[in-house]
Every structure is written in structure tokens, then in C-alpha cells.
N, C-alpha and C positions, 0 to 999 in steps of 0.2 A: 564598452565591454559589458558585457549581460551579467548578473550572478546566478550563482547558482541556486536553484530552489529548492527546495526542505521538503523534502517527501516522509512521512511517519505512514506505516501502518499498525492499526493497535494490537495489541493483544487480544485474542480469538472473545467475542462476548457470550455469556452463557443462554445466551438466545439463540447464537450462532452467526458469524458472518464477522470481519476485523474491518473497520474504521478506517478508511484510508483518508490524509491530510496531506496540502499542499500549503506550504508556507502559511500553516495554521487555519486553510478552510477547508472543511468537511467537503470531502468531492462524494463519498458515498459511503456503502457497506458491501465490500467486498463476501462474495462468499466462496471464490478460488481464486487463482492468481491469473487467469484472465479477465477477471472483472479489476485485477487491481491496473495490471496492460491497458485497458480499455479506460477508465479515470485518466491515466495520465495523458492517454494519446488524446483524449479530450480535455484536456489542460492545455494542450499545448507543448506536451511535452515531447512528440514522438511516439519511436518504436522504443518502448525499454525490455531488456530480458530483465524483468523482476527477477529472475532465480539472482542472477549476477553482478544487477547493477548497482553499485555504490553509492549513487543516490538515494535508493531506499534506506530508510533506518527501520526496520523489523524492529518491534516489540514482542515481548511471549511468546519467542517461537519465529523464525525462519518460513519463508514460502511453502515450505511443506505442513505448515501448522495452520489447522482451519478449526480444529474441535479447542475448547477450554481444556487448560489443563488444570488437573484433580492440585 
């Protein structure tokens, strides 16, 4: 049986773009939630709907948060 793997994306960074991590390695820098789709399907992970899926753990913000918040 497979486990499951650990998806984080970070908190939006003040340069602009969130950090997305697979079981603790950097896949990239997101700068909308198709570049984060696109990391995982090149993980190995699939199709995921980032808006929905439970394996993402969001930091600072939800799929819809791309800018820093003040």
C-alpha cells in the first residue's frame, strides 16, 4: 500500500509566487494554481483540483491567494 504524500504550498512570498513542497522537496514557485496542478502532475501525482483537494495543505491563504498579505 502506497502512502500518502505531503503536499504544502507556502505563504504568497513578497517577491511574489508560493513555494510549493512535496514530502519536503521544493518542486517550484508557483505563481497561480496551475503552475501548482502542473508540479504535482510532474511529481507524479496526477490530475489534482488544487481548489479541492485534501492533500494540499495551504499556508497564508487558500488557492485564491497569490499576492502577500499586509
Amino acid at each position: 500500500m502506497s502512502r500518502q504524500r505531503r503536499v504544502v504550498v507556502s505563504p504568497p512570498s513578497m517577491s511574489g509566487g508560493r513555494r510549493v513542497r512535496v514530502d519536503g522537496v521544493i518542486l517550484g514557485l508557483a505563481l497561480q494554481s496551475a503552475d501548482v496542478a502542473e508540479f504535482l502532475r510532474r511529481a507524479g501525482l496526477g490530475d489534482v483540483d488544487v481548489e479541492t483537494s485534501e492533500l494540499i495543505e495551504w499556508r497564508g491563504g487558500g488557492p485564491d491567494v497569490w499576492a502577500p498579505q499586509p
